[in-house]
C-alpha positions in Angstrom: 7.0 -26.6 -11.2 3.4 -25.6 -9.3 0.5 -24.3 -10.9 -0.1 -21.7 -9.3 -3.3 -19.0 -9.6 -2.6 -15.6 -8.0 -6.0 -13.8 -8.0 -5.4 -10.0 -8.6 -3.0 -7.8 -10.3 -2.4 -4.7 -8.0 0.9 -4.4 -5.8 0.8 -8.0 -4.3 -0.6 -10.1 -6.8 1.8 -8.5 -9.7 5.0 -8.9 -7.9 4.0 -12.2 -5.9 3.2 -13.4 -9.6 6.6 -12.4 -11.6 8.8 -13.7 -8.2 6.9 -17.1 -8.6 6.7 -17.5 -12.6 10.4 -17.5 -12.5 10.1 -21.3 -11.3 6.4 -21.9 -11.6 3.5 -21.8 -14.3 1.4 -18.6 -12.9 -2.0 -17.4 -14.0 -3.1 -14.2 -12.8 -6.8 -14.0 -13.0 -8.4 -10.0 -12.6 -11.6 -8.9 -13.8 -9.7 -5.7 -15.5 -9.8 -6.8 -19.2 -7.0 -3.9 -19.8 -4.9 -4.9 -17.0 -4.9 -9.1 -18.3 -3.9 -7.5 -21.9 -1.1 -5.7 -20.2 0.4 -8.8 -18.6 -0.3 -10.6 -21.8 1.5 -8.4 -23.2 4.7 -8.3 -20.9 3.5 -4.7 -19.2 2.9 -3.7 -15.2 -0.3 -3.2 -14.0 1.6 -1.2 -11.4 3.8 1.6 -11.2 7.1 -0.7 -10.6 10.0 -0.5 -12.5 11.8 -3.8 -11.1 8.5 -5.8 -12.0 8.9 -4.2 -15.9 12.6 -5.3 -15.9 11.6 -8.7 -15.1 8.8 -9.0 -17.6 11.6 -7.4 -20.0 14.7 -9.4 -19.0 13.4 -12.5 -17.4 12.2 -15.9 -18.4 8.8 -16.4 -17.0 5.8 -18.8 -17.2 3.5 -15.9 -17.0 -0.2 -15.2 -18.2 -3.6 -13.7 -17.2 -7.3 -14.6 -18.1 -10.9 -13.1 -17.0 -12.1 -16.4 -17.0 -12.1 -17.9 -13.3 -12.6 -21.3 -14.5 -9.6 -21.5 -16.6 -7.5 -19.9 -14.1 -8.7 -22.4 -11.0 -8.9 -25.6 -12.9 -6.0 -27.7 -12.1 -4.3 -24.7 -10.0 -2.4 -26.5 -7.3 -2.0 -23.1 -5.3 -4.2 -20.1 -5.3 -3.1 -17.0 -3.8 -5.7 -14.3 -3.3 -4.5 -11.1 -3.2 -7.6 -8.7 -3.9 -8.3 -5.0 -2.0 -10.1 -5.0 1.4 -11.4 -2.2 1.7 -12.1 -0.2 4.9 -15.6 -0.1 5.1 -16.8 3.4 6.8 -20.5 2.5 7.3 -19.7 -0.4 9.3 -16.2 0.5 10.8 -14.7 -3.0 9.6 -12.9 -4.3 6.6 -15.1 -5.4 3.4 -13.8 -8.7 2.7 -16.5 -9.8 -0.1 -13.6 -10.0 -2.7 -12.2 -12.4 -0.9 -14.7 -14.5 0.1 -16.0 -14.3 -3.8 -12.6 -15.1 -4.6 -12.9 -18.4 -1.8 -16.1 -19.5 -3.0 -15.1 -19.5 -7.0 -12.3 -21.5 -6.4 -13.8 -24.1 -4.0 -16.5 -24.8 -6.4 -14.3 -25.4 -9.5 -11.1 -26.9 -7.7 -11.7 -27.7 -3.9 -8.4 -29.3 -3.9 -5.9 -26.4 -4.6 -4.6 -24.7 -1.7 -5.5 -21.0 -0.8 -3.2 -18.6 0.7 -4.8 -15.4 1.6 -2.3 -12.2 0.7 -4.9 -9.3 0.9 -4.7 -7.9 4.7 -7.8 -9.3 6.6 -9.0 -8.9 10.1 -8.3 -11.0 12.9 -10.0 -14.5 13.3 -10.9 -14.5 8.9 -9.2 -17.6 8.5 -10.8 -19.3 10.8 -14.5 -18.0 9.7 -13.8 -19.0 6.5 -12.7 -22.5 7.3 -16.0 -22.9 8.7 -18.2 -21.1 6.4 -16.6 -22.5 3.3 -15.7 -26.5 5.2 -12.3 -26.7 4.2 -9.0 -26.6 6.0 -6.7 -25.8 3.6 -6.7 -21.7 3.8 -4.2 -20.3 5.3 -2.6 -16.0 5.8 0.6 -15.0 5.0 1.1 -11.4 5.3 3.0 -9.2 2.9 5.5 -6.8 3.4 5.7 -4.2 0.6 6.3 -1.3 -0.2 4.6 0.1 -3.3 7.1 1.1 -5.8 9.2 -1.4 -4.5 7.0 -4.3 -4.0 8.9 -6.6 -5.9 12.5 -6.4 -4.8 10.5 -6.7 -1.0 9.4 -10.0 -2.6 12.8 -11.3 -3.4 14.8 -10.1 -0.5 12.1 -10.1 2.4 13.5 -9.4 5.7 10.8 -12.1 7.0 8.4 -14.5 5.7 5.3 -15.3 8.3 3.4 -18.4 7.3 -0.2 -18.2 9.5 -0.1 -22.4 9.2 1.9 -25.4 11.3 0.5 -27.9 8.9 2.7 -29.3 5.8 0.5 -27.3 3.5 2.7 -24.2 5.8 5.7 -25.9 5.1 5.2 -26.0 1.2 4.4 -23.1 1.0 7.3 -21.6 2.4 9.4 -23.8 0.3 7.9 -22.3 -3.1 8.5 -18.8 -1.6 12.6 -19.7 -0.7 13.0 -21.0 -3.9 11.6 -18.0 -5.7 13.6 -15.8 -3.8 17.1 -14.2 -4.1 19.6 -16.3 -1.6 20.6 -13.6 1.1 23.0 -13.6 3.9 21.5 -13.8 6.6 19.2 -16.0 5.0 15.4 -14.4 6.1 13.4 -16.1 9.1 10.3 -17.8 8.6 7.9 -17.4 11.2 5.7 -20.5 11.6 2.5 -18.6 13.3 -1.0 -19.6 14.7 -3.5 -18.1 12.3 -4.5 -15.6 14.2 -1.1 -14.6 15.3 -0.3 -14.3 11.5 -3.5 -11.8 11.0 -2.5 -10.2 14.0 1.2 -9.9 12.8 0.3 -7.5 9.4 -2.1 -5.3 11.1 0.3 -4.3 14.2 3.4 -4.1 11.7 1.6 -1.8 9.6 0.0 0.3 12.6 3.6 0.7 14.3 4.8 1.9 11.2 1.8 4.6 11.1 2.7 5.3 14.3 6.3 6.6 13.9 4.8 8.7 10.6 2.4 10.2 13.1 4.8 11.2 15.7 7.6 12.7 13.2 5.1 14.6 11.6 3.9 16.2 15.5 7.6 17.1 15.8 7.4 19.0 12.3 4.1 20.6 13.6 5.7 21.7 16.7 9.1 22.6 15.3 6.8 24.7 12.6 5.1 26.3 14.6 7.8 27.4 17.0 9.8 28.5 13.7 12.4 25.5 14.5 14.5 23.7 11.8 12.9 20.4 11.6 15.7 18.6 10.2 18.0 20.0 13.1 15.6 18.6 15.4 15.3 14.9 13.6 18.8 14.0 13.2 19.3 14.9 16.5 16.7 12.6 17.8 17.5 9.4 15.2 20.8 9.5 15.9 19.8 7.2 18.9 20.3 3.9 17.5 17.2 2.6 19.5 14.9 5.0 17.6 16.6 5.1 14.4 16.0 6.9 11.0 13.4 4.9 9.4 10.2 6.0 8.8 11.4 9.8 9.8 10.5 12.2 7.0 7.5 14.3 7.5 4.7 14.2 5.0 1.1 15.5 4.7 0.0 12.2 6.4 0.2 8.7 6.2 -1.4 6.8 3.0 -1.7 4.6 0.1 -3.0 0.7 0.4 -2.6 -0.4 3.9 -1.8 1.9 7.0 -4.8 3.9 7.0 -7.1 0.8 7.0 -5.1 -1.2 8.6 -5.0 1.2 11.3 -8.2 1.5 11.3 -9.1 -2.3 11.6 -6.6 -2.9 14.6 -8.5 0.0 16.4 -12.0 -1.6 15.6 -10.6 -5.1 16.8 -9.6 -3.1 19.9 -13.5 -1.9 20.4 -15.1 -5.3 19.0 -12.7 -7.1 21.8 -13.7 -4.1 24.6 -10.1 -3.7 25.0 -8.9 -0.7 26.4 -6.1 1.4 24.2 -5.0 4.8 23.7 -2.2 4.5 21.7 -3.6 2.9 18.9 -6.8 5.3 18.6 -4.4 8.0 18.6 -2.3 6.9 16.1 -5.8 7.4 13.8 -6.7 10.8 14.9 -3.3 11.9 14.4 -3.3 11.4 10.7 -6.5 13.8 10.6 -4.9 16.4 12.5 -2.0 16.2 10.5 -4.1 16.9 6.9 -5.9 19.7 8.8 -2.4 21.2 10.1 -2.0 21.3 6.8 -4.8 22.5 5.3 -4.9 25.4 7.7 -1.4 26.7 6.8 -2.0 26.7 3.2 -5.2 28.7 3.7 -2.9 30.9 5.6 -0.7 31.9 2.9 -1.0 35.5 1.7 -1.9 36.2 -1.8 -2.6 33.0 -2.9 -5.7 32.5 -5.0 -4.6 29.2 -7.0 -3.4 26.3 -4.9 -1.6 24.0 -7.0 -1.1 20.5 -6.4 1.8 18.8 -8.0 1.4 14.7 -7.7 -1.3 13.2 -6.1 0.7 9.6 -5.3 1.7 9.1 -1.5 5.4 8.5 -2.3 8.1 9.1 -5.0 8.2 6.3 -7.6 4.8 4.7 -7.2 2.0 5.7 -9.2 -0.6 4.9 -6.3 -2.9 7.8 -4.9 -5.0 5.8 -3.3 -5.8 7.4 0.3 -3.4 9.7 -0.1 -3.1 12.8 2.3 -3.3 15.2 0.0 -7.4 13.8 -1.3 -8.6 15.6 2.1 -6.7 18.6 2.0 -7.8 19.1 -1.3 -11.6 18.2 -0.2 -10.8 21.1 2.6 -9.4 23.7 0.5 -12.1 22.9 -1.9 -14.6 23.6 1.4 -12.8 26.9 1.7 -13.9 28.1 -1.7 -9.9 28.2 -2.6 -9.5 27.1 -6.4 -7.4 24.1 -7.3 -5.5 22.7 -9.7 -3.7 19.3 -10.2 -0.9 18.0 -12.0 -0.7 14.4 -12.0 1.1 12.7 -14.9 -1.0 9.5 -14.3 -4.5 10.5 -14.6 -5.8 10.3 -17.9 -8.8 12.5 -17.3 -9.0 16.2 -17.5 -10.9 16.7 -14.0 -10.2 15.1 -10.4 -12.2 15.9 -7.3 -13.6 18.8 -9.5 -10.3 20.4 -9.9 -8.9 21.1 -13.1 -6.1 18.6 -14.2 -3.2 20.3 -16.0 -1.1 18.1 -18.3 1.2 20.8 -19.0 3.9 21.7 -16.0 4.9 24.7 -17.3 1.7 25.8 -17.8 0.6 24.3 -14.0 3.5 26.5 -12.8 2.5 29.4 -14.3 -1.1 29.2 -12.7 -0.4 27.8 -9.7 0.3 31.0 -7.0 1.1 28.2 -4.2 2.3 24.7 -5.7 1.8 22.2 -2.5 3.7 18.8 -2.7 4.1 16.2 -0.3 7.2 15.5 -1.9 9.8 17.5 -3.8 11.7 16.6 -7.2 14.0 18.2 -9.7 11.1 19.2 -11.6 10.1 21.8 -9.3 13.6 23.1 -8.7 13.0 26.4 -10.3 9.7 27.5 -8.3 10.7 26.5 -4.9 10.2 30.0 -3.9 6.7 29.4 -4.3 6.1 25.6 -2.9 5.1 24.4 -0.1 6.0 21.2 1.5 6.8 19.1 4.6 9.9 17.4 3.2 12.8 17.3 4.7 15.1 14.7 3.3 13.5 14.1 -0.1 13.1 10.8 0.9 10.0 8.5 1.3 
């Protein structure tokens, strides 16, 4: 059994934390004193239901602290999964957490191995390495989807260690014991760091990529008063393209494709490398939010936009970078009143929109509802919604 310190409690620290406590004595450190009570207390810090049914049903050596000290002293491992952020000022990823995160550990336990989770730009390992003087940091990328970011942790298609070292090798033996035996048995890609770094961000931007183009083929077949689903079955059924990744939406969002996007295209332009495809996959997201915008403001008689869910996808309670935050900025722009309903919030304004608690009541107001995706909820006023989803899918 390791002692192992995973440093965040979003997405990838919680469910990297409940897959390893099943074998090994975790400490989740977070400087949210809510969010430690919550694991303390066997709840998610995330939106997750297999991560609750573990902390439910499962036995785990599981706990969280505030206290950095107490969660790096005598931590053999410690994985860092903290937010990047994009930074828009200077067109790069803000790694401070990390590098805060680095330089607290390496002064209270310069011994444990660190494995970086958060998504980083290319060539961080190896600045950190020399900033910091140690060699035992290593990358490997997650794979998650939110919502579902811990059964992705215990049945990963692939497992990418950025290290050819032994400290590589251990660490992908923790991981294959922690999770669920598959056949085929998931490959583990022994990577240069780099390669590794380079591995998440083109992953992530491909994915983007197919969003962007099915939601092109939704403008066009829109526009041209064209089923849409006609036209996407049609083209998936070739089993090179296939149907993943299909179903238009207002826009890519949520934690990682629009900066990681946005951090492959500023490598591109640090490196002077020439590129069109990924710079397009970018501006494609922004004309897809204003393609939406624009036919919501031409809807006839509509003086109340209402906007039912804020989160990206069905199932995750994440709204972070979602779509619909810029249309709403741009209908705001356009002096069109709006209203939100978002079970989540617990606040009675967002973006200076009134948040309405009550459905029936946000029904009732609302003269267009917009949603990126449809439920059951809002079966009896689809006369009146508007949406871009076709297979009520993510």
């Amino acid at each position: 059994m390791k002692k192992i310190t995973v440093v965040g409690s979003g997405y990838v620290g919680m469910a990297n934390a409940v897959m390893l406590a099943r074998y090994n004595d975790v400490t989740i450190l977070d400087i949210d004193k809510e969010r430690v009570n919550l694991v303390n207390n066997k709840k998610s810090t995330v939106g997750d239901s297999c991560i609750q049914e573990y902390l439910d049903n499962e036995i785990l050596t599981l706990r969280a602290t505030t206290d950095s000290e107490t969660a790096y002293t005598d931590a053999e491992w410690v994985i860092i999964a903290t937010p990047t952020d994009y930074d828009e000022t200077k067109n790069y990823f803000n790694t401070s957490s990390v590098q805060s995160c680095i330089r607290d550990a390496n002064s209270v336990n310069p011994a444990a191995n660190i494995v970086i989770k958060s998504t980083i730009p290319v060539g961080f390992i190896n600045e950190m390495q020399v900033k910091f003087s140690r060699f035992n940091i290593m990358f490997s990328p997650e794979f998650l989807r939110e919502g579902r970011a811990l059964r992705d942790c215990l049945r990963p298609e692939r497992i990418v260690i950025g290290d050819k070292t032994q400290m590589g090798f251990q660490f992908a033996n923790i991981i294959k014991e922690a999770i669920i035996p598959e056949y085929p048995e998931a490959p583990v890609h022994f990577v240069g760091k780099k390669e590794a770094e380079s591995i998440k961000l083109f992953a992530n931007t491909y994915l983007a990529m197919r969003v962007a183009f099915f939601n092109e083929l939704d403008m066009y077949a829109e526009s041209m008063d064209m089923n849409t689903e006609e036209i996407i079955k049609g083209v998936t059924s070739d089993k090179r393209i296939g149907k993943g990744y299909c179903n238009p939406s207002f826009g890519y969002g949520g934690y990682c494709f629009p900066k990681d996007t946005r951090q492959l295209l500023a490598n591109f332009r640090k490196q002077r490398i020439p590129n069109k495809i990924i710079q397009s996959i970018v501006y494609a997201n922004q004309n897809r939010k204003d393609w939406i915008t624009n036919r919501i403001l031409r809807c006839d008689g509509v003086s109340v936009v209402g906007i039912y869910k804020l989160a990206m996808k069905a199932g995750s309670d994440n709204h972070r970078s979602s779509a619909i935050q810029d249309i709403i900025m741009q209908l705001l722009n356009n002096n069109v009143k709006v209203v939100v309903y978002e079970p989540s919030l617990n606040t009675s304004e967002y973006m200076s929109c009134v948040v309405e608690t009550d459905l029936a009541k946000f029904k009732k107001l609302s003269d267009l509802i917009v949603t990126n995706r449809v439920d059951e909820d809002l079966n009896d006023v689809l006369d009146k919604t508007y949406t871009r989803d076709v297979f009520h899918v993510d």
